[in-house]
C-alpha positions as CSV (number, residue, x, y, z in Angstrom):
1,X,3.3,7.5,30.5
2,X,1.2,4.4,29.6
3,X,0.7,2.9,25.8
4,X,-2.3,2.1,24.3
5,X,-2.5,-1.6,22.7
6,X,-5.0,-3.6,20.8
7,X,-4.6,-7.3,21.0
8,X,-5.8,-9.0,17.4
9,X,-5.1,-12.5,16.2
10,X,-5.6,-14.5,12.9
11,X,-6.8,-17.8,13.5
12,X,-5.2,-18.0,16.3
13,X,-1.4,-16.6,15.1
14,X,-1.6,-13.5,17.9
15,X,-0.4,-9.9,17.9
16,X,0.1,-6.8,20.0
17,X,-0.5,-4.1,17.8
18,X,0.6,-0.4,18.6
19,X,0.0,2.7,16.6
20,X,2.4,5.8,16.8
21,X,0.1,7.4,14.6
22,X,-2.5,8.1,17.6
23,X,0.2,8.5,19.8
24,X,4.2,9.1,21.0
25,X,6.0,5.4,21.7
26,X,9.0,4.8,22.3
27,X,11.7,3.3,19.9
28,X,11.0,-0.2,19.6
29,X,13.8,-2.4,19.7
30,X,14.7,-5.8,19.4
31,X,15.2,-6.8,23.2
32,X,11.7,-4.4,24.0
33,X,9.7,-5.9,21.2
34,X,11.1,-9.3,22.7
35,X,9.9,-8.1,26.5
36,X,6.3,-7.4,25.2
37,X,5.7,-10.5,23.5
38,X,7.2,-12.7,26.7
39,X,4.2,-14.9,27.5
40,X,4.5,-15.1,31.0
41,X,6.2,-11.5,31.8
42,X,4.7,-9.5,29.2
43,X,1.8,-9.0,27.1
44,X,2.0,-12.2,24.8
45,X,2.4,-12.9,21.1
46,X,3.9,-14.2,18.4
47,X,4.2,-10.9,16.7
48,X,4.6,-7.3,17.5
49,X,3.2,-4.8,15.2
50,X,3.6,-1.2,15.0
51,X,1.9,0.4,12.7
52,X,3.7,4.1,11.6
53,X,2.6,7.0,9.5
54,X,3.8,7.1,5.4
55,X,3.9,10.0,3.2
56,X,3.4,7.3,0.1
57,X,0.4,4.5,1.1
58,X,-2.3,4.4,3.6
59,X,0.2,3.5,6.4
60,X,3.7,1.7,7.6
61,X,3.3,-1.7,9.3
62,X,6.6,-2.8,11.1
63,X,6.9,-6.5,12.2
64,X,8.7,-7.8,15.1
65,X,8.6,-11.8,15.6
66,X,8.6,-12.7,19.5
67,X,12.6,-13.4,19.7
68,X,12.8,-9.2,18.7
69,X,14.1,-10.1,15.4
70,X,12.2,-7.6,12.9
71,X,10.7,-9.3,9.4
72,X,9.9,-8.7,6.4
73,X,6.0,-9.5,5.9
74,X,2.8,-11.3,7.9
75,X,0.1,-12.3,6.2
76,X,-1.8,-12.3,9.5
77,X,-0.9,-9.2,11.0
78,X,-1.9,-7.4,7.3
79,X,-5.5,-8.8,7.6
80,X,-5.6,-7.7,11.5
81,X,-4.4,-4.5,10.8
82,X,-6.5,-4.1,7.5
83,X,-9.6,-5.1,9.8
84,X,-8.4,-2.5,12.7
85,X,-8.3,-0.1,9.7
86,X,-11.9,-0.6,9.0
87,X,-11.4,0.2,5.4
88,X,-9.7,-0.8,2.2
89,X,-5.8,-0.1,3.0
90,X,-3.0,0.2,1.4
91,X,0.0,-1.0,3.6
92,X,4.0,-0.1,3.1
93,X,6.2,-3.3,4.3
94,X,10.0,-4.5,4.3
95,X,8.9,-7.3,2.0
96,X,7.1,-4.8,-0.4
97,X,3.4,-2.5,-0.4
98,X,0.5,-5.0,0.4
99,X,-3.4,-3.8,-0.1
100,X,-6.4,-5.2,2.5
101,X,-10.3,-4.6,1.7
102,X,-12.9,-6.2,3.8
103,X,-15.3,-8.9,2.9
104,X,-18.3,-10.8,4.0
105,X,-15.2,-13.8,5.0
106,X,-12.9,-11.4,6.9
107,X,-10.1,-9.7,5.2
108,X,-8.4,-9.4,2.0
109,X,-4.9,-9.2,1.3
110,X,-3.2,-8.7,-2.2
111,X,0.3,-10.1,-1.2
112,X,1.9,-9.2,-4.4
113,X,3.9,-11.0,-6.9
114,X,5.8,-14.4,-5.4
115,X,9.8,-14.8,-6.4
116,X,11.5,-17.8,-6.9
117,X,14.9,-16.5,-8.0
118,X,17.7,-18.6,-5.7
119,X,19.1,-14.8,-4.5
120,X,15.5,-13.6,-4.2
121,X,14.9,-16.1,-1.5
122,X,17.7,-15.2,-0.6
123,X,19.7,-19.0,-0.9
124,X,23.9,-19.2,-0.2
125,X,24.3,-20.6,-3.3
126,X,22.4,-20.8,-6.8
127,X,20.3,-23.9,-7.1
128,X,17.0,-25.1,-8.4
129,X,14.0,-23.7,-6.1
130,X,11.7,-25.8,-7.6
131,X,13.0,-29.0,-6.1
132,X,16.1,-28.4,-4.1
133,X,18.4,-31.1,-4.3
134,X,19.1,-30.7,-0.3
135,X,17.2,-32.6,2.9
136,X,16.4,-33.0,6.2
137,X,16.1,-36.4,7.5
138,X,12.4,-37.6,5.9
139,X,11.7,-33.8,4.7
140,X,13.7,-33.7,1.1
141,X,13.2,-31.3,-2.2
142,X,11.4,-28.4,-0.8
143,X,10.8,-25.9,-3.0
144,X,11.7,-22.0,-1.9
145,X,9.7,-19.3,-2.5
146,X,9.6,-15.3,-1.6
147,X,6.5,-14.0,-0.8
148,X,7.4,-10.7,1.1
149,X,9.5,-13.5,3.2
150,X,11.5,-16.4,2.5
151,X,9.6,-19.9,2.6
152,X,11.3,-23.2,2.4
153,X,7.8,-25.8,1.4
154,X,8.4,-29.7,2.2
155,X,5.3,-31.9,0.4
156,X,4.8,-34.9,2.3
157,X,2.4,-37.8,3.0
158,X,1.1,-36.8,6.4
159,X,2.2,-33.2,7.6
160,X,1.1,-33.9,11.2
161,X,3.8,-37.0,11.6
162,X,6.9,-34.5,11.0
163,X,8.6,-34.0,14.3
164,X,8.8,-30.1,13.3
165,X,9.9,-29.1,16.7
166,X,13.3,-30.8,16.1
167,X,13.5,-30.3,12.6
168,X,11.6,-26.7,12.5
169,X,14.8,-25.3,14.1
170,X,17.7,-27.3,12.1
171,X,16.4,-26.3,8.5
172,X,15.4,-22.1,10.1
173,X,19.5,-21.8,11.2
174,X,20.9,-23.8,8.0
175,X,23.5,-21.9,6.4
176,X,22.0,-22.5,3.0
177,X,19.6,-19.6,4.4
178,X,21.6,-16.2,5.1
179,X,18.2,-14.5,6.5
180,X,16.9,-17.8,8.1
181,X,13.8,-19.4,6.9
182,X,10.0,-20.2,7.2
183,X,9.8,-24.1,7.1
184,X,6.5,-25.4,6.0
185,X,5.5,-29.5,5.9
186,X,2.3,-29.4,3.3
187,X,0.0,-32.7,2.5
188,X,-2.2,-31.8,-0.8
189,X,-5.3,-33.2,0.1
190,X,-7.2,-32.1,-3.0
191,X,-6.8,-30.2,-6.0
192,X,-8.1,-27.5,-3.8
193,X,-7.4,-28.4,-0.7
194,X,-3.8,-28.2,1.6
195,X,-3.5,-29.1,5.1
196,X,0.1,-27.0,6.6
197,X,1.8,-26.9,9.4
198,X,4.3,-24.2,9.4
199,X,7.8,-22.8,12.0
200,X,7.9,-19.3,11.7
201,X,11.5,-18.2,12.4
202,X,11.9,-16.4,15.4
203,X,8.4,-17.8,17.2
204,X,8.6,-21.8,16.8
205,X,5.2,-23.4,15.4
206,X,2.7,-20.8,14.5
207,X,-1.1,-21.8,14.7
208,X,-1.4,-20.1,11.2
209,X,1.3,-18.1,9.3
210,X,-0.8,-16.1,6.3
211,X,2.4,-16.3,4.1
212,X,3.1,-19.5,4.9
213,X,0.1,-20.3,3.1
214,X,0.6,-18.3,0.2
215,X,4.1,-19.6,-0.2
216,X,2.9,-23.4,-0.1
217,X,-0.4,-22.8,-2.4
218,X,2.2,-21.4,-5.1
219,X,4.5,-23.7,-4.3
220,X,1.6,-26.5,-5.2
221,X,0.6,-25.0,-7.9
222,X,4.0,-24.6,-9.6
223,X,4.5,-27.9,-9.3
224,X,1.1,-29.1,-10.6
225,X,-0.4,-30.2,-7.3
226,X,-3.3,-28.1,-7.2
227,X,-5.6,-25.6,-9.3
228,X,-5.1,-21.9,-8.7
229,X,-7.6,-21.6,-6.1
230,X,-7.4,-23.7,-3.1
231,X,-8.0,-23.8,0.6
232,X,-5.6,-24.0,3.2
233,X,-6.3,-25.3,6.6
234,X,-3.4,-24.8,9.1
235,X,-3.5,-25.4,13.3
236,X,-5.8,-22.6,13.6
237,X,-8.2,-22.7,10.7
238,X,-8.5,-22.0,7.2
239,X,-7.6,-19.6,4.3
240,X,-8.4,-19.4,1.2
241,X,-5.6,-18.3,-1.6
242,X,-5.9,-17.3,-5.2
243,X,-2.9,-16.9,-7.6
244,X,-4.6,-15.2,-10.3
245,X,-3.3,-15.0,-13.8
246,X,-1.8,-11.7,-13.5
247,X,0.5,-13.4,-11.0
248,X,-0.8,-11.5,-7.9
249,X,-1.6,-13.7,-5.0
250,X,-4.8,-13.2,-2.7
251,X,-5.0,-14.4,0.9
252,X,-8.8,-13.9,2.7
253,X,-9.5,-15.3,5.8
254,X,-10.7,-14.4,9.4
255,X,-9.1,-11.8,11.6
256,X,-9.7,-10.8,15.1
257,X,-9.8,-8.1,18.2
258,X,-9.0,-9.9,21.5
259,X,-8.6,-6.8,23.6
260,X,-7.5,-3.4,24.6
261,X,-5.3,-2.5,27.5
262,X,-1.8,0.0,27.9
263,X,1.3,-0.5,29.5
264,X,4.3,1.5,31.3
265,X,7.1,1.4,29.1
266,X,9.4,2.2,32.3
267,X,8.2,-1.9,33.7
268,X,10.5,-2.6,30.4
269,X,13.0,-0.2,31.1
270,X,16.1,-3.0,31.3
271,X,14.7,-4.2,27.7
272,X,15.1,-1.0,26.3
């Protein structure tokens, strides 16, 4: 039996995206997830998607980051999956239901309400999200926000001197995270402008992480950096967010179809 995949990326942040809806797979686990998204044994990504039927929305999306670990929400994988789709979709989650459409710039995503409750992140201990009174080394009073997944947000003078492959892991594993973390290093350009690198736990540095920019533009803006509407250009491009007044954050940027192919599940068989 061989399994029909679509490779899709946005701006650059990569996924393999199977559909039980189209036809049988088999259970996806942590360790197979993990064997697919192998660059140099498997297929390649940062992110596994399955996409699943639901008696309540449009569809099911099911995220697994390239270590097997299975999240909550991906901003990029929602506008690839909202542009497989073809149409405006309405899209169940772990971290909550999300809504695509398509526009003349890509996709659309309504990403829902952020939370900035210390338990909503979720945090080990009560504290201030707004400006944490913890640090790093340079990186120091990030603020944490929920938006579908946790996001800890460091502002600094010049994102792209942060040594985020040695600090990326020490602040994901940090105990003051239960689930782990997202770790973003933001320089505010302009009152409309970000420039964001971002560590995505379970992948490492991420050419673009879609709620890694959400989290950061809210982050910004609740701290008075920036207007409501700004653009965020990360590794692999940019994307524009909008926290409207109703408190509903809107992601739209570019997504893509690499290619199609299948596999054997039995050449994973020991993953399995």
């Amino acid at each position: 039996m061989r399994i029909d995949f679509t490779k899709m990326h946005g701006l650059g942040n990569d996924f393999v995206v199977l559909d039980s809806r189209v036809q049988d797979l088999p259970d996806m686990t942590g360790p197979l997830a993990a064997a697919l998204a192998d660059r140099k044994t498997g297929i390649g990504c940062d992110q596994l998607i399955l996409i699943e039927p639901s008696e309540a929305v449009d569809l099911r999306m099911r995220i697994f980051n390239a270590d097997g670990g299975e999240v909550e929400a991906c901003g990029n994988a929602a506008r690839a999956v909202g542009l497989l789709s073809g149409t405006a979709t309405t899209i169940d989650t772990l971290g909550g239901v999300i809504q695509t459409s398509l526009t003349d710039g890509g996709v659309a995503v309504d990403m829902g309400k952020p939370r900035f409750g210390w338990e909503e992140i979720p945090l080990g201990y009560a504290m201030d999200t707004l400006s944490m009174p913890v640090g790093w080394d340079d990186l120091e009073s990030p603020v944490a926000v929920n938006v579908g997944n946790p996001h800890a947000i460091f502002f600094v003078e010049d994102c792209n001197a942060i040594d985020l492959a040695r600090l990326g892991p020490l602040i994901e594993y940090d105990p003051l995270f239960p689930d782990r973390v997202n770790v973003n290093v933001a320089t505010v350009t302009a009152r409309d402008a970000i420039s964001l690198r971002v560590w995505e736990r379970g992948v490492g540095e991420t050419r673009a992480c879609g709620t890694g920019a959400c989290a950061t533009s809210v982050a910004a803006m609740q701290r008075g950096l920036t207007d409501r509407n700004v653009t965020v250009t990360l590794t692999g491009g940019p994307l524009a967010i909008q926290w409207g007044e109703d408190e509903r954050i809107t992601m739209t940027g570019e997504a893509s179809e690499s290619f199609r192919g299948s596999f054997d599940p039995a050449d994973y068989g020991a993953a399995r």
